[in-house]
C-alpha positions in Angstrom: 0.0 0.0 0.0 1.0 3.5 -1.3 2.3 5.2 2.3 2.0 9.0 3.0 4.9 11.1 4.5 3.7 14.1 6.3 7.4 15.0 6.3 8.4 14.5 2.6 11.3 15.9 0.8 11.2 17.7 -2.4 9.1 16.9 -5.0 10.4 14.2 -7.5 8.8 15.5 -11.0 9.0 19.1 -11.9 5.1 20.3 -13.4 5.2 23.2 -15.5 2.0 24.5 -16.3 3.3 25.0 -20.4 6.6 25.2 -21.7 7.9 26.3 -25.5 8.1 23.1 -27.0 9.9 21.1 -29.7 7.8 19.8 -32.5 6.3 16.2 -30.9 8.2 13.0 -32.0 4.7 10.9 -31.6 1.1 11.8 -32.0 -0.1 9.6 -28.4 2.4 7.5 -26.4 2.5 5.2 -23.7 5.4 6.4 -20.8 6.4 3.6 -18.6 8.9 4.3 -15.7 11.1 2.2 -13.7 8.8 2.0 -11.1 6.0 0.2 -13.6 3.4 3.2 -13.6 2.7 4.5 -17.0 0.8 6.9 -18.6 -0.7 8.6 -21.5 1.1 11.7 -22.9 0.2 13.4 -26.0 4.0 13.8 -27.3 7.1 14.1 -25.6 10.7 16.1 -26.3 14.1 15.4 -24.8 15.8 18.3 -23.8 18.7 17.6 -22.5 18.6 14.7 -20.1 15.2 15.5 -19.3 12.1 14.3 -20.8 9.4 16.8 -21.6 5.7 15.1 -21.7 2.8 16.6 -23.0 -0.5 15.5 -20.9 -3.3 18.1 -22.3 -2.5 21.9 -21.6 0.2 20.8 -18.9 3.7 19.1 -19.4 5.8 17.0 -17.1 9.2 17.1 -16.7 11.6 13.3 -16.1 14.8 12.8 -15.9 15.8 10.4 -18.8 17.1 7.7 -15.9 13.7 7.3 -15.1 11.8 6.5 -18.1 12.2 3.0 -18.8 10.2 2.7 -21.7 8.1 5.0 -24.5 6.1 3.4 -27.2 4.1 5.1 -30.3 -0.1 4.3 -29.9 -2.8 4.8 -32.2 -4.0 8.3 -33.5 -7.4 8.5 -31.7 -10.0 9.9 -34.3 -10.1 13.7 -35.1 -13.4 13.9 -33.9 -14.4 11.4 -31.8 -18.3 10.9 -31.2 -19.4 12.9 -28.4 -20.3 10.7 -25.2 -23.7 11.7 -24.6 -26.2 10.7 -21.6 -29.4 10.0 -22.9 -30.2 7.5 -19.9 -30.3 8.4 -16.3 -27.3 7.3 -14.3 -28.3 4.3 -11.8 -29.2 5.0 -8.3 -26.7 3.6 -6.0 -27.2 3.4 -2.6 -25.1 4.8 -0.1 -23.2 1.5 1.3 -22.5 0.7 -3.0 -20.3 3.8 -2.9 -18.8 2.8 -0.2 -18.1 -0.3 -1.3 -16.8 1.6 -4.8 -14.7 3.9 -2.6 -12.9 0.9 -0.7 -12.3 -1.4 -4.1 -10.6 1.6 -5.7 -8.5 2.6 -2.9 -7.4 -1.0 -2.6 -6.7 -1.5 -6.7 -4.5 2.2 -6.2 -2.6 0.7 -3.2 -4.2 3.3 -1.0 -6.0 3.6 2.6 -10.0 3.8 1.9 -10.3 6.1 5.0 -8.0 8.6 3.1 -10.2 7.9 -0.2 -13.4 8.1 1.1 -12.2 11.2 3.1 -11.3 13.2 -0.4 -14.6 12.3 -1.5 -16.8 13.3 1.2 -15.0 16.7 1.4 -15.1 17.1 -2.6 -18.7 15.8 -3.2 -20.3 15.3 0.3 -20.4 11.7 -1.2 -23.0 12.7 -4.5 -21.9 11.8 -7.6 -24.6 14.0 -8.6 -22.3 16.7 -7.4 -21.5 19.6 -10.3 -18.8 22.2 -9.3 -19.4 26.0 -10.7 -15.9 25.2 -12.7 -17.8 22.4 -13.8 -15.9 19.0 -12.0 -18.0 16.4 -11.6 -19.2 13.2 -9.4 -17.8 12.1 -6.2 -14.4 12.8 -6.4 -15.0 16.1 -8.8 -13.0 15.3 -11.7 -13.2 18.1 -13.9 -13.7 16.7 -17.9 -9.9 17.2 -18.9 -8.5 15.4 -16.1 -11.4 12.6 -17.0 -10.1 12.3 -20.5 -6.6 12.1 -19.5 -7.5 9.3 -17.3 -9.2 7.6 -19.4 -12.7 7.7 -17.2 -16.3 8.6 -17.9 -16.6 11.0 -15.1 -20.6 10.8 -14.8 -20.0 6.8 -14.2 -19.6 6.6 -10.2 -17.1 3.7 -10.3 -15.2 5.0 -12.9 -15.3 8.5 -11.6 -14.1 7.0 -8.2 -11.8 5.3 -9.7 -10.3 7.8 -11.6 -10.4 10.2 -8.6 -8.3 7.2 -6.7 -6.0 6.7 -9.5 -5.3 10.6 -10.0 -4.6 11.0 -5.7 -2.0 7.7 -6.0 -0.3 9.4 -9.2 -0.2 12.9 -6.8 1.1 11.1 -4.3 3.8 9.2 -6.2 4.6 12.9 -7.6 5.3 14.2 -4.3 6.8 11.6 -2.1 3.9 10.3 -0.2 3.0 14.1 0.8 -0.8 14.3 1.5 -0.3 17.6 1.7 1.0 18.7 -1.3 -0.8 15.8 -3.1 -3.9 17.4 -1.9 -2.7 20.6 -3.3 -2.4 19.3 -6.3 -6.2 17.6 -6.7 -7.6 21.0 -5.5 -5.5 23.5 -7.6 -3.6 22.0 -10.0 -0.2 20.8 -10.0 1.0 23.6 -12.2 0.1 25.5 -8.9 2.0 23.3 -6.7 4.9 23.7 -9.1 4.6 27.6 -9.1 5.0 28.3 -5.5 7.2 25.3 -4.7 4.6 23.8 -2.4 0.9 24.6 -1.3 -0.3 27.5 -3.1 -1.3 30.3 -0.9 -5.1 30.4 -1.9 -7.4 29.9 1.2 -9.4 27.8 -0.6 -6.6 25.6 -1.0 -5.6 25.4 2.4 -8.9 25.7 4.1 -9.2 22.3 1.6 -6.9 20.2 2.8 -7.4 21.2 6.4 -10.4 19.6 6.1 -9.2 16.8 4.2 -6.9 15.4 6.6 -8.9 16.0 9.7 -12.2 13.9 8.0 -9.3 11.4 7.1 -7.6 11.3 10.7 -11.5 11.3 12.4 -12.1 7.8 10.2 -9.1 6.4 11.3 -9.5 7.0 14.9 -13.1 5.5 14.5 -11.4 2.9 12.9 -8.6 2.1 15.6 -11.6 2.6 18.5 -13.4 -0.2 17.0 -11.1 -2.4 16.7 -10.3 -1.7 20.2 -13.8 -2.1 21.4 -13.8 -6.0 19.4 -10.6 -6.8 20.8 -11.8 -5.8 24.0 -14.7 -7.7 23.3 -13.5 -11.0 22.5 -11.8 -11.1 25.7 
């Protein structure tokens, strides 16, 4: 399981919100690093002995020692159908989300308390939840970051799981820091990357505040009850 450092060193990538690029060597690629994560990047440059991914609007910056693989994918279509909703998402009951909320922390390699904790302060648990800046579901992924994902965002376990999926590549980013992994969910990482930590925007910080204290309130519910049927069994 993916552990979190409260105490974290620097970050490992650099995230630059754009850069003056090269022209792409490849239309879509797969990146695969040492580690065994990959993802989807729109093109990539080496400058230097640093790659240069493109990933939407954003880029991300590796150094060459830590790319263990890139490989060419299909062109997707010019213009792709449009994903519409003519049907009425399913009704899912409160215990199948949290059932969805503990099967995708588990597939990321994360804690379900600290999951379920980003999701009940993002959505108050609703995937019917719309943001004024337009993020959507439970975990609020806003469309772009759904794309890049690969996740239909009104789908509650794919927009769960994408949310878990994003937090664990955050987290991976930042050295197991929560806090700057939160950062990152809430403002963007090209925010994080600005001001060389947590952005100064109350919003922000008032965020993941809030964040960590639901998260540390479930776990302490979670150690009292095991407690209580220890005690119990005795």
């Amino acid at each position: 399981m993916l552990k979190m450092n409260l105490l974290s060193s620097a970050p490992m990538f650099a995230i630059m919100a754009a850069v003056a690029l090269a022209p792409p060597l490849f239309a879509r690629e797969s990146v695969c690093l040492n580690t065994g994560f990959c993802m989807t990047a729109d093109s990539h440059t080496l400058e230097g002995a640093l790659y240069v991914l493109r990933i939407g609007a954003g880029t991300l910056q590796f150094p060459a020692s830590q790319i263990a693989e890139i490989t060419a994918l299909p062109d997707l279509p010019k213009n792709p159908p449009a994903i519409t909703h003519t049907k009425q998402p399913p009704v899912y009951s409160a215990a199948a989300f949290e059932d969805m909320l503990v099967q995708a922390a588990i597939q990321q390699g994360l804690e379900p308390e600290f999951v379920r904790s980003v999701a009940r302060i993002e959505s108050n648990l609703r995937q019917d939840a719309v943001s004024n800046k337009g993020a959507i579901g439970l975990m609020q992924l806003m469309p772009d970051t759904a794309a890049v994902l690969g996740v239909d965002a009104h789908d509650a376990a794919a927009n769960i799981l994408g949310g878990a999926r994003f937090l664990r590549e955050l987290l991976l980013k930042y050295n197991g820091d929560p806090a700057l992994a939160l950062a990152a969910y809430n403002a963007g990482p090209g925010a994080v990357q600005k001001y060389n930590g947590v952005p100064p925007y109350l919003e922000t910080r008032k965020y993941i505040i809030r964040v960590l204290q639901e998260y540390k309130m479930l776990l302490d519910t979670k150690a009292k009850l095991s407690l209580n049927k220890t005690i119990a069994t005795n």
